[in-house]
C-alpha positions in Angstrom: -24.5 6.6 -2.7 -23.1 3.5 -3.3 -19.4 5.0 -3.3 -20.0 5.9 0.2 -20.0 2.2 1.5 -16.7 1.1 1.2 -15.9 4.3 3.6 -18.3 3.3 5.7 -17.1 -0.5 6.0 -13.5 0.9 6.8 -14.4 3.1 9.3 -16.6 0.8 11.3 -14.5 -1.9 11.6 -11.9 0.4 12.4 -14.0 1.9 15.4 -15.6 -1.9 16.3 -12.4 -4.1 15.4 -13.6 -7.5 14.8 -17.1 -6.8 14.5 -17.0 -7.8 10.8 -20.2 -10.5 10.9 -22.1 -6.9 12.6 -20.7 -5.4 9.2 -21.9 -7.7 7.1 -25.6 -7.8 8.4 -25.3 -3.6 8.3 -24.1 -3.7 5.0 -27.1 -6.3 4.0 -25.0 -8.7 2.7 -25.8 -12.5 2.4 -22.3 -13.0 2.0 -19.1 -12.8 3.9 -16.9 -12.5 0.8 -19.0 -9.7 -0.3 -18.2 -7.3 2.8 -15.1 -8.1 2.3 -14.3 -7.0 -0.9 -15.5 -3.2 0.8 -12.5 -3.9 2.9 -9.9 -4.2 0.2 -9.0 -0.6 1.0 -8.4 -1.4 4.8 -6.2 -4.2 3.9 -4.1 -2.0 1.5 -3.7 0.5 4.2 -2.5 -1.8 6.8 0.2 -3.2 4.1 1.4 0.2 3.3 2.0 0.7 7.7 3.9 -2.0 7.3 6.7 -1.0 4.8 6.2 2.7 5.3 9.1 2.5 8.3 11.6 1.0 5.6 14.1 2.5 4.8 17.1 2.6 2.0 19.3 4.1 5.4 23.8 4.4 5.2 23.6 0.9 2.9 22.3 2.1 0.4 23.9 5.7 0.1 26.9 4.1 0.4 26.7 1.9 -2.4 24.5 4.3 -4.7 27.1 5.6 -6.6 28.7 2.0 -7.7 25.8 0.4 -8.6 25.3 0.0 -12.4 22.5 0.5 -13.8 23.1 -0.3 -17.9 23.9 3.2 -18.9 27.3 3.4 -17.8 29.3 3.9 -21.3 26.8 6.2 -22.2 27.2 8.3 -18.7 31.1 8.0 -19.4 30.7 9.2 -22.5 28.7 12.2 -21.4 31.0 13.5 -19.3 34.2 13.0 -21.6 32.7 15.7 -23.8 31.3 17.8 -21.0 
């Protein structure tokens, strides 16, 4: 039961946005803090929307293939033998 009220806590405030002091005293909390810490998952979802649109794009694919990463000689070597 209690794993159900963090879901709960998200999907009210998403529904009522900024209606969080109405989600503490439905939750049956004394303290802000403490509703807020069911909202942790919330705020990781809004951070994720906001670097889920980046993107590596031409820049990177065009400097992919020069980049080094530490494992060059080895890579060289490999395909000496090959």
């Amino acid at each position: 039961m209690h794993a159900l009220r963090a879901p709960f806590a998200v999907k009210y405030l998403e529904a009522n946005p900024g209606r969080l002091l109405e989600l503490k005293e439905l939750m049956g909390h004394r303290n802000l803090a403490t509703t807020q810490i069911y909202l942790r998952r919330l705020d990781r979802q809004r951070s994720m929307e906001t670097v889920r649109p980046l993107s590596w794009g031409a820049r990177f694919s065009a400097i992919a293939d020069k980049a080094t990463s530490g494992f060059e000689p080895l890579y060289e070597a490999l395909q000496a033998s090959a």
